[in-house]
N, C-alpha and C positions, 0 to 999 in steps of 0.2 A: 504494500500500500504506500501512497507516496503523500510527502508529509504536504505535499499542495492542495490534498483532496481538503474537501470544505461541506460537503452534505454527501448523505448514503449514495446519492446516483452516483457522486465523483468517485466512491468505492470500490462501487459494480463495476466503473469501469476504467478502473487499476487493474482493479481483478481480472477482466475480459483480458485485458491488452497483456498482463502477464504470465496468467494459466488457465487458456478457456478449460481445457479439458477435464480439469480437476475437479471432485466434487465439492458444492456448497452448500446443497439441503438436503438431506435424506430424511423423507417422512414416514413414518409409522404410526397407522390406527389400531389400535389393538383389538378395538370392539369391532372390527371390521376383514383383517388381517390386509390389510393396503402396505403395499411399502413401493415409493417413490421416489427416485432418486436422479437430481438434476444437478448437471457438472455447471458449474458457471456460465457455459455457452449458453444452456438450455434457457436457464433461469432467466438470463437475459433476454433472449428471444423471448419469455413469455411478459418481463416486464416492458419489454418496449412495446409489443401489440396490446397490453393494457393500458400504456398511459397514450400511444396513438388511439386506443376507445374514449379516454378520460378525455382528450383535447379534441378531438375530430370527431366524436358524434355525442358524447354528452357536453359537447361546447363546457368543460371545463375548467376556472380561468386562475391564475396564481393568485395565491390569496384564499379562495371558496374554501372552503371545510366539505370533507366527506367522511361522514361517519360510518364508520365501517364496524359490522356490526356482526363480526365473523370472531371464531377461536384458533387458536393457537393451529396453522395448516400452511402449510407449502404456497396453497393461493393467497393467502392474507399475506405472506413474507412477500409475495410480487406487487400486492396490492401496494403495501406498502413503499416497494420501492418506485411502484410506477407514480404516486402520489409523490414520491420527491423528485421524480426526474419530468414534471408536468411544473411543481411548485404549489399542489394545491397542499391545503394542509391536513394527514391521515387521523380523522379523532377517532381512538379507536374506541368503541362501546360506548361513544359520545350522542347526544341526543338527537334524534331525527327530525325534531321539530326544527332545531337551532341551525340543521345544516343544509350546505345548499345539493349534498346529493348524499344518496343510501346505499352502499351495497351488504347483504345483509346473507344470512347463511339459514336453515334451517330452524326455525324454532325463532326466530327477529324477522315473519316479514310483517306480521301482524302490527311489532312495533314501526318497523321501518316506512308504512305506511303515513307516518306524521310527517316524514319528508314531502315538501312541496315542489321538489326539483326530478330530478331524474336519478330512479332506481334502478339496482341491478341485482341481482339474484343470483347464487353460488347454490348449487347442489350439493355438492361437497362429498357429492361419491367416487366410490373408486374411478381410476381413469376419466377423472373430471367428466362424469356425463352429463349429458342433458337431462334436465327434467320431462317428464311426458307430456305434462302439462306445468308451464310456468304460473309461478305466482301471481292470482290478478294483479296488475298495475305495474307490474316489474319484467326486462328485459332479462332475457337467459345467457350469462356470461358466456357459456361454453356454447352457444348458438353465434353470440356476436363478436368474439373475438380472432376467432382462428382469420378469416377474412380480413384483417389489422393486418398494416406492415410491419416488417421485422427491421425496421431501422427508426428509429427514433429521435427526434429535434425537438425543442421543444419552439415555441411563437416566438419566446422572449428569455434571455438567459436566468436561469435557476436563482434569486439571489439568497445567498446560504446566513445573511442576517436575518432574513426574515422568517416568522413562524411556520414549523413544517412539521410539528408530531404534538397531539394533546394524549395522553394517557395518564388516568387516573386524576385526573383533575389539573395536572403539573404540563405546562408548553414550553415548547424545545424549540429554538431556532436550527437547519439543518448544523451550522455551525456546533452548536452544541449538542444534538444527538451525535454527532462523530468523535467530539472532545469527549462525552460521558463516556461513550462507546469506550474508548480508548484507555480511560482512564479505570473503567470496571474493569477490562480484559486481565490484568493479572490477579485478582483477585476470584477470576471466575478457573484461573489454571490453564489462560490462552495466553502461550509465549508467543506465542507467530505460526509462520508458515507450519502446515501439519497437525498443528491442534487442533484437536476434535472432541467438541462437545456435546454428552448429548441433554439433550434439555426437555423438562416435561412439565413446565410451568406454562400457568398460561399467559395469553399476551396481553391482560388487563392492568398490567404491571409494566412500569420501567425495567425492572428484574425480569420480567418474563421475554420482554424484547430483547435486554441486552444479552441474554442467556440464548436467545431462541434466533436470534439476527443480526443484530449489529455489532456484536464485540465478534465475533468469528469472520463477520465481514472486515472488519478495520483493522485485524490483525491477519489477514491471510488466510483465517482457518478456516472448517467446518461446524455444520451441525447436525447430528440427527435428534430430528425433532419427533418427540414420541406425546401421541395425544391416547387419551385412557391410559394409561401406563399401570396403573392400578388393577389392569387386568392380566396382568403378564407376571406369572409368577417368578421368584427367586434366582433359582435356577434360569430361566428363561432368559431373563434382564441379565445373568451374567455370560450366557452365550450371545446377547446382542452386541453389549457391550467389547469382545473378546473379537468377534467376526465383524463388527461396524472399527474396528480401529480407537476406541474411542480413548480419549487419555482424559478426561476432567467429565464429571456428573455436574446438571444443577436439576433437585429435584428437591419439592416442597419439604422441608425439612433438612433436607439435607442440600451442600454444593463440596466440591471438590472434589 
């Protein structure tokens, strides 16, 4: 990572330009058995055809808030970063009424409905499928994305003073999501390049992001991001741990 980067997009793409091939998220549902796993190229590719959706058909603009109203998941880690590399601001599990667009996952569209802007909808099934039928009033992400370009600009350059992450009540300029990033990474047991953490906090937390995205991003490393975790016994969790590579835990109760 290079010490000029200034917000997560500038991260992502260190990262590209240094090691596309390498992996940066590996996801596991346990309640589910999914496991998904995207090298840096991939990841990329999926966050630029999200924030070419965010800027070129939900028109939206640096500044706006989109409350994203999704759990700890490989899509919300893109969401996230396509909401920094557009400039809007990611609040995550922030109120629909307050913001100016919703993307929301299972179980939030009911609430996500208070938004008065433009919503989008995540299935959050295995292999991102489509729903059968989408949420009244909401667009089907996995309908409207794949058709998105895989190169991404944004209208007007990123500015990394300005507000780019609400979580838990606390805003971040991209600036300072990188700096915090940075500054938790030894503390989470990510030295750099190689480190792999795996993480099963959720993202409703600055600890669940920094754990779950941005400190493995700012230092080089990975993550496998494990959601149910509490379904996977003992023994299980220490063959994940063993065959995913993993050198640092951050799990409720426990990190290191």
């Amino acid at each position: 990572m290079k010490a000029t980067d200034r917000t997560p997009a500038d991260l992502l793409r260190s990262a590209l330009s240094e090691d596309p091939a390498r992996p940066l998220v590996t996801f596991y549902d346990d309640a589910t058995g999914e496991r998904v796993e995207l090298s840096v190229a991939t990841f990329a590719n999926w966050v630029a055809k999200t924030a070419n959706l965010l800027q070129g058909e939900l028109s939206a603009e640096p500044g706006e808030r989109v409350a994203l109203l999704l759990p700890a998941h490989w899509q919300t880690a893109v969401w996230l970063l396509a909401c920094s590399s557009v400039g809007v601001v990611a609040d995550v599990g922030g109120d629909p009424a307050a913001a100016d667009h919703v993307v929301a996952g299972p179980g939030r569209f009911e609430a996500g409905l208070a938004c008065s802007g433009e919503r989008v909808a995540l299935s959050l099934a295995p292999l991102g499928r489509r729903f059968q039928t989408p949420p009244v009033g909401y667009a089907d992400y996995a309908v409207e994305v794949p058709s998105q370009g895989d190169r991404f600009a944004p209208y007007a350059p990123v500015d990394p003073e300005e507000q780019a992450l609400i979580v838990a009540g606390a805003a971040y300029t991209g600036a300072e999501v990188v700096e915090q990033a940075r500054a938790d990474a030894p503390g989470l047991d990510l030295t750099g390049p190689g480190s792999r953490i795996l993480s099963a906090l959720s993202y409703d937390t600055w600890a669940g992001l920094a754990a779950g995205l941005y400190a493995p991003l700012a230092t080089g490393g990975s993550v496998v991001l494990c959601r149910n975790l509490d379904q996977l016994g003992d023994d299980s969790l220490a063959r994940r741990i063993e065959s995913e590579r993993v050198t640092a835990t951050a799990r409720q109760g426990l990190q290191g």
